[in-house]
C-alpha positions in Angstrom: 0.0 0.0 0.0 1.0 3.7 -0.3 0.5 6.3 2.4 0.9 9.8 1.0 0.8 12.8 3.4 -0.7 15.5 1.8 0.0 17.6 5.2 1.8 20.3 5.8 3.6 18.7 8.9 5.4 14.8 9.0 3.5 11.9 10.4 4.9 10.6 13.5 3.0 7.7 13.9 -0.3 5.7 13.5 -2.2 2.6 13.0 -3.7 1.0 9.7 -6.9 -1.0 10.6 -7.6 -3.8 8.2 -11.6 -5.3 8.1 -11.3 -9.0 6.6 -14.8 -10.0 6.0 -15.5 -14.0 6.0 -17.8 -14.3 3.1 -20.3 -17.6 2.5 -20.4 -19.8 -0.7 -23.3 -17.7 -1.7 -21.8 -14.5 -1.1 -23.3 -13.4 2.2 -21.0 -11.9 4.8 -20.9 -13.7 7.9 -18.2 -12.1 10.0 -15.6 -9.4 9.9 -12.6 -9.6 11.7 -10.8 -6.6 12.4 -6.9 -6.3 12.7 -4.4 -3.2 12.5 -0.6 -2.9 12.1 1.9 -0.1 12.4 1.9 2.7 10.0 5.3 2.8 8.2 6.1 6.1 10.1 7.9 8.6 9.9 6.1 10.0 6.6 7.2 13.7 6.0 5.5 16.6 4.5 4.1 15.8 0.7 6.6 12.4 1.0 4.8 8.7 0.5 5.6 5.4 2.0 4.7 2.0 0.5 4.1 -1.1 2.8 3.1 -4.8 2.3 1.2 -6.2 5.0 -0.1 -9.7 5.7 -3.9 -10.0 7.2 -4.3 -13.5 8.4 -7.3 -15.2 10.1 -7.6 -18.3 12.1 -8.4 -21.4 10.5 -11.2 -22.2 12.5 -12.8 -18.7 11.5 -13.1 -19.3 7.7 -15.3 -22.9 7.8 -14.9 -25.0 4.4 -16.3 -23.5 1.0 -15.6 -19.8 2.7 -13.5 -17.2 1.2 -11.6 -14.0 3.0 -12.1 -10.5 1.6 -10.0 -7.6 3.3 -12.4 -4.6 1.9 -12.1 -2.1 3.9 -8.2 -0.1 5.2 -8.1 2.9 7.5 -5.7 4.4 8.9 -4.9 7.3 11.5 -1.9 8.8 12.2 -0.3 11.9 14.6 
């Protein structure tokens, strides 16, 4: 992912919140598990970062014939 601050003052710090939602054979979501991760700080004025990240899920979460979807990112920052 990229992070772009479009501030006029550096990042410091923050937290990127992934949403994985656990989605059924027939396309209904059934669960969304929430996880976050460090955000690749320090970012300075009008600079961008990339990051990879890795979401994972237990096992026991996603039964057989379900499929993970990580939809939605946020992230906030100081």
């Amino acid at each position: 992912m990229e992070f772009r601050n479009s501030g006029g003052s550096p990042v410091r710090s923050g937290t990127v919140t992934f949403a994985t939602h656990i989605i059924g054979a027939l396309g209904v979501d059934w669960a969304t598990v929430e996880s976050a991760q460090p955000l690749p700080a320090p970012i300075a004025a009008g600079a961008a970062r990339r990051q990879a990240y890795t979401v994972c899920v237990d096992a026991w979460r996603v039964p057989l014939g379900m499929r993970v979807e990580t939809q939605d990112v946020t992230a906030s920052w100081t």
